[in-house]
N, C-alpha and C positions, 0 to 999 in steps of 0.2 A: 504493500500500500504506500509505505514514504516513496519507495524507491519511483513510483506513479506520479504522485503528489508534487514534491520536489524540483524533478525540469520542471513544471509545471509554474512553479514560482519564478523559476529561470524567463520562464518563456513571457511570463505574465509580463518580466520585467522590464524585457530588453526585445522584445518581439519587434515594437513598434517604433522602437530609435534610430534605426539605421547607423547604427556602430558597424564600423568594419573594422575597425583597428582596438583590442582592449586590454587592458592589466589589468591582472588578479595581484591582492595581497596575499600571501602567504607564509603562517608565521609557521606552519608546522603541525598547530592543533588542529584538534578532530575538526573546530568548524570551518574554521578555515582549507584545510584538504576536503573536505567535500564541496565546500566553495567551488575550490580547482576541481574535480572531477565533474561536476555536474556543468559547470562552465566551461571546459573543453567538450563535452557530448554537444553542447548544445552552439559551443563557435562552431565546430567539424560540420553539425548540420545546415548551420550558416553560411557557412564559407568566411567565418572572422578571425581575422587575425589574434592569435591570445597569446598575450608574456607573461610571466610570471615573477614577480619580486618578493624580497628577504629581507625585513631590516634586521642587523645582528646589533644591538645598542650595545654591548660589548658592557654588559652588568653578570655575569652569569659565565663559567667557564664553558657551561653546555651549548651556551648559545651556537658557538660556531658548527657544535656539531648536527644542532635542529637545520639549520640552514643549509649546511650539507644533506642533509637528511631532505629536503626541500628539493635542492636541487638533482638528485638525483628520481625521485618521484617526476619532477619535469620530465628529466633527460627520458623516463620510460615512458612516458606521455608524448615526449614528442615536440615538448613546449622550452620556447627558450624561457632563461631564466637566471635572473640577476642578484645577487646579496650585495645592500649597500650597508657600509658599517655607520654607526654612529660616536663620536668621542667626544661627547658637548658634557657628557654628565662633571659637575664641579665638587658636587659633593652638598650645595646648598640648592633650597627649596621644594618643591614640591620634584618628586622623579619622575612619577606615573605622568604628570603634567605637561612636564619638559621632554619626555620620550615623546609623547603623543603629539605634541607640536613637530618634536622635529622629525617623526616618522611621517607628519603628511609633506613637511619638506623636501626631505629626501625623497620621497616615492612622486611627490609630485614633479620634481626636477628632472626623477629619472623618467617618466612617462611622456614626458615633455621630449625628450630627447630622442625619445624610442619613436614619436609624432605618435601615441595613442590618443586615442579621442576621449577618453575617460579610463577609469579602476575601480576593480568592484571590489569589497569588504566583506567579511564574512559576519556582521554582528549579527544578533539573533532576535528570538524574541525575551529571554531572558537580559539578553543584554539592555534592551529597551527598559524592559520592565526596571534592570537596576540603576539605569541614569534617570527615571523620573525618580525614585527614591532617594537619589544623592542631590535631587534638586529641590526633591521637597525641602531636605533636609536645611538647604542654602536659601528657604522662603521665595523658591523661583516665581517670576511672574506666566507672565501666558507662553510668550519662547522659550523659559523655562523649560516649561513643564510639556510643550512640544517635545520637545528629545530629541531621538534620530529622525532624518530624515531619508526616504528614499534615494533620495537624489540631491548632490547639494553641490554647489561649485565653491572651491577654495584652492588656495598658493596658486590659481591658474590653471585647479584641472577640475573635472567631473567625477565627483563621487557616486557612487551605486551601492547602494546597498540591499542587494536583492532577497536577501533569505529573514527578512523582517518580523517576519510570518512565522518563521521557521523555530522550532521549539529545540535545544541542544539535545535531546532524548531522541526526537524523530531524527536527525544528523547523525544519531549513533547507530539508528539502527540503521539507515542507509550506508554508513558505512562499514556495517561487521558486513550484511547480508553481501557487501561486493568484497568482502575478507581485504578491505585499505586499511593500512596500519597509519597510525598517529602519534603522536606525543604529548604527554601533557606536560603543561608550564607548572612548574613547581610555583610560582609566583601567584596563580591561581586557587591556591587555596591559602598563603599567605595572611592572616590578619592584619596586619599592620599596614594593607593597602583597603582605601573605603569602599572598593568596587567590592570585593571583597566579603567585608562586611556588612554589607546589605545584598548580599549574595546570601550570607546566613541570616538578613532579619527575611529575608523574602520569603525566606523557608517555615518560617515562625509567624508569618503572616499570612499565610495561606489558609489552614482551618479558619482563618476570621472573613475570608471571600476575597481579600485583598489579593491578587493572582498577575502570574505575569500578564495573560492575560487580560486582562480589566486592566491593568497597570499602561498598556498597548495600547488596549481600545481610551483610557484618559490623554495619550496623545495623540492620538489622530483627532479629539475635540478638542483638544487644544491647537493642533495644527489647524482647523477649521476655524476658531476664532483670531488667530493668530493671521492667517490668510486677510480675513475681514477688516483687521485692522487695517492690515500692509495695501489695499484696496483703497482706505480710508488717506492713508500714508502718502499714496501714488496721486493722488487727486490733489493732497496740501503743494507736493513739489509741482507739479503742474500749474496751481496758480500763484504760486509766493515765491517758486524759485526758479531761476536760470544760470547759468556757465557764464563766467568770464575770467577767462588767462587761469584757466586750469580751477579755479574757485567757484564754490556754489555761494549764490548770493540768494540770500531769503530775506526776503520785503518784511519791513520791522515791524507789519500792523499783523502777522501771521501770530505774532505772540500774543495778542490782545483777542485773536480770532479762533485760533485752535484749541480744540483739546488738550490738556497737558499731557497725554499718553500720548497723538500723533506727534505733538513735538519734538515729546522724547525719542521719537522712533524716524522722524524725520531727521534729526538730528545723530541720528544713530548708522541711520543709511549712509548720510553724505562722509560721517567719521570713516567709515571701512571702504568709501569708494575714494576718500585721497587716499585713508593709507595703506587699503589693502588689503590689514591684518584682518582673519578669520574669523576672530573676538570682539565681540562688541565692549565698549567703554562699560564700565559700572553703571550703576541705575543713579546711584549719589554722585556719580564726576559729571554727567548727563544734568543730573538737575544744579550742580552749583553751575556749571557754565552757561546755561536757562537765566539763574536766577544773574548774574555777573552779568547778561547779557541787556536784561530788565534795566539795569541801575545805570549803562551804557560803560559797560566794563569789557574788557579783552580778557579773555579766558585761552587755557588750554587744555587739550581733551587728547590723548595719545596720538600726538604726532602733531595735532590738529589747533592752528591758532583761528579762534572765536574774537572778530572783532568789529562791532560796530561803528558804522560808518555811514553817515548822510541819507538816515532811513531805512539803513540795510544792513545786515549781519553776513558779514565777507566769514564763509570758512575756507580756510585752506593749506599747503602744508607749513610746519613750523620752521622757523629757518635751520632751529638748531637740530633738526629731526630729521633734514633734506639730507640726502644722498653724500658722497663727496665727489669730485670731479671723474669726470668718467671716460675712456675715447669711444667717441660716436662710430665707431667698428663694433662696439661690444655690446650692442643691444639696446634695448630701452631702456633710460634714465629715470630712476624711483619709478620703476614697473608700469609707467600710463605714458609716458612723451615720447613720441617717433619724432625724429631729428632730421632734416633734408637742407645739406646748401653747398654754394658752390665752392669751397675751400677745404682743402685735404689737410690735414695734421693737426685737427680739431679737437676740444675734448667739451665735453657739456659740467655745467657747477651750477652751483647757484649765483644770482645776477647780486646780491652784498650791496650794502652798501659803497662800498666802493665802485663796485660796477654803476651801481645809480647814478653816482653823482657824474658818470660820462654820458648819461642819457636824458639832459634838459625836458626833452619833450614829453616824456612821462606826466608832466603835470596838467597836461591837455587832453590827459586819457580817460578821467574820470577813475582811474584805479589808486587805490587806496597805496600808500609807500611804501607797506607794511606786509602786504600782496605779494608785492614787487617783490621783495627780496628775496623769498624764495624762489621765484618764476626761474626757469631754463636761461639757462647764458650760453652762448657758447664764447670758446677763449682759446690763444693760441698763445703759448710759451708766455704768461700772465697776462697778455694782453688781450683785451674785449675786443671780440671778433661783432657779434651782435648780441643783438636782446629782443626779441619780437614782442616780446609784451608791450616794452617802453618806449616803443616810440624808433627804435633802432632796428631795424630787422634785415637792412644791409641784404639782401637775396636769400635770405636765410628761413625754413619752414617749421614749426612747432606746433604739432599736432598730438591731441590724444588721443591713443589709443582705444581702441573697442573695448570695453569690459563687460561682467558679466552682469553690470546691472542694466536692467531694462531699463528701469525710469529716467536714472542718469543719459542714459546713449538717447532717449527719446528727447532729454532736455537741450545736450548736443546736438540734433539734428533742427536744433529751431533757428 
């Protein structure tokens, strides 16, 4: 019956995406190996390209050999298949935290490279059921308490997470009945990790009806109202905000007019489309920069300078947060700026004050000074080649780049 069931969820998942090219994670455990096995049945019937990746975070002597363990499961499958290591661990803050960041780094740089079009994860429905618990536990609000998502874009790639649905019991038995061997993570039964521990309250909450289950189904109503917002959301940027020189500018009468929850959330959008990160700002750095914003104060919000200006609320990046100089061979400049012009031995920085005060014209632009300084320069052996924002653009082109937000690229397009 699982062994039935199971494609099934595969198919539900990715039937109607038109992936061709994809990455599985694979750390070795049962759910993750049945991940890979039901996900190459089901590329082979496709015709989809499928790789396979290992982070070895290099906590654990064993690790190396789970990942060998990994990679030869590939090699008999058929599937390439890549171990990237990790050595960021310092010794300070949270581990589980900092693995988990830099494992979608890693894997997303590597997916990037390999041109997949996304990578699927193997979490479950238990796994669900234990991040709403770790979130009640943190007084999540409505995104909270959402949890995983099917599908979610971060570092620049397409997550999947198809087996949602999927109970770790139904996994096991799909995998004895095809006699695939696994490994389990000794870290997984560990206490001293919170995932963990509400792995053992789940179990003690269950005769009370509290079930991964229902735990599941409370986010999928939370993703439903959490949608309704983001809906709510998409309509404030549409009428209070627009793009200039890389900044969302939001009309100052939106404060007086909105919901304090779309603000928050508006405000929360535009933070992760300058800077990127996957994390939204806290719910309290969110409301003091609201509230600094009221009293006609400049605030800063990760990465992110909040500063009102002539009716408007200029966000955009911090100067001390930008990038450091870069050569416009090596890609895009802080992950959104494509660079186009016609002088070779170029590098892109930020435009400084120093660079301002060679660009008079700036003050005829209606951009705030403060804008400026972080905006794209480009410069050649210290010397200011142009500045497109300020007034200098010399032949020179700065554009941003597409990303993954809709609302944002629709406010671009105006």
């Amino acid at each position: 019956m699982a062994r039935d069931w199971l494609p099934g969820l595969i198919s539900d998942a990715l039937d109607a995406q038109g992936f061709r090219r994809l990455g599985v994670a694979v750390s070795g455990g049962g759910d993750s190996v049945a991940l890979l096995h039901l996900m190459r049945s089901w590329a082979k019937a496709q015709n989809v390209v499928l790789q396979a990746v290992t982070v070895d975070h290099g906590l654990r002597a064993a690790a190396a050999d789970e990942a060998a363990f990994v990679a030869d499961i590939c090699a008999s499958l058929g599937i390439a298949h890549q171990t990237l290591r990790w050595d960021g661990w310092s010794g300070q803050g949270n581990l589980q935290d900092q693995a988990r960041r830099a494992r979608y780094r890693l894997i997303g740089d590597w997916a990037t490279a390999q041109r997949l079009e996304a990578v699927a994860l193997g979490h479950t429905l238990e796994d669900q059921a234990e991040t709403v618990l770790m979130r009640l536990a943190r007084s999540a609000g409505v995104d909270g308490l959402s949890a995983m998502q099917e599908q979610t874009a971060r570092d620049g790639m397409i997550w999947l997470r198809p087996l949602l649905q999927a109970s770790r019991a139904a996994l096991r038995i799909y995998l004895e009945r095809g006699k695939i061997s696994w490994i389990e993570d000794p870290s997984n039964i560990d206490p001293k990790f919170e995932r963990v521990r509400m792995r053992a309250a789940l179990g003690q909450l269950e005769p009370l009806g509290i079930t991964p289950a229902g735990l599941s189904t409370i986010a999928r109503n939370m993703r439903g109202a959490r949608d309704a917002l983001g809906a709510q959301t998409n309509e404030a940027l549409q009428r209070f905000g627009r793009v200039d020189a890389g900044a969302l500018v939001i009309d100052r009468s939106a404060l007086d007019v909105l919901p304090p929850e779309i603000l928050r959330r508006l405000l929360t959008r535009a933070v992760a489309w300058i800077n990127g990160d996957g994390y939204p700002p806290r719910h309290s750095a969110v409301g003091g920069a609201l509230n600094a914003a009221r009293l006609g104060r400049d605030a800063t919000l990760e990465g992110c300078h909040l500063h009102p200006a002539k009716g408007a609320l200029w966000l955009f990046r911090e100067l001390k947060a930008a990038p450091p100089e870069k050569k416009l061979t090596a890609g895009r400049w802080d992950n959104r700026w494509d660079i186009e012009g016609p002088e070779a031995g170029c590098v892109v920085a930020p435009l400084g004050a120093q660079g301002l005060q060679e660009c008079p014209e700036w003050r005829y632009l209606g951009r705030p000074y403060k804008v400026l300084l972080s905006s794209p320069a480009i410069w050649k052996d210290g010397n200011l080649v142009a500045a497109p924002f300020a007034g200098a653009a010399n032949g020179w082109r700065v554009t941003l780049a597409p990303g993954k937000d809709q609302v944002i690229n629709a406010l671009l397009s105006h």
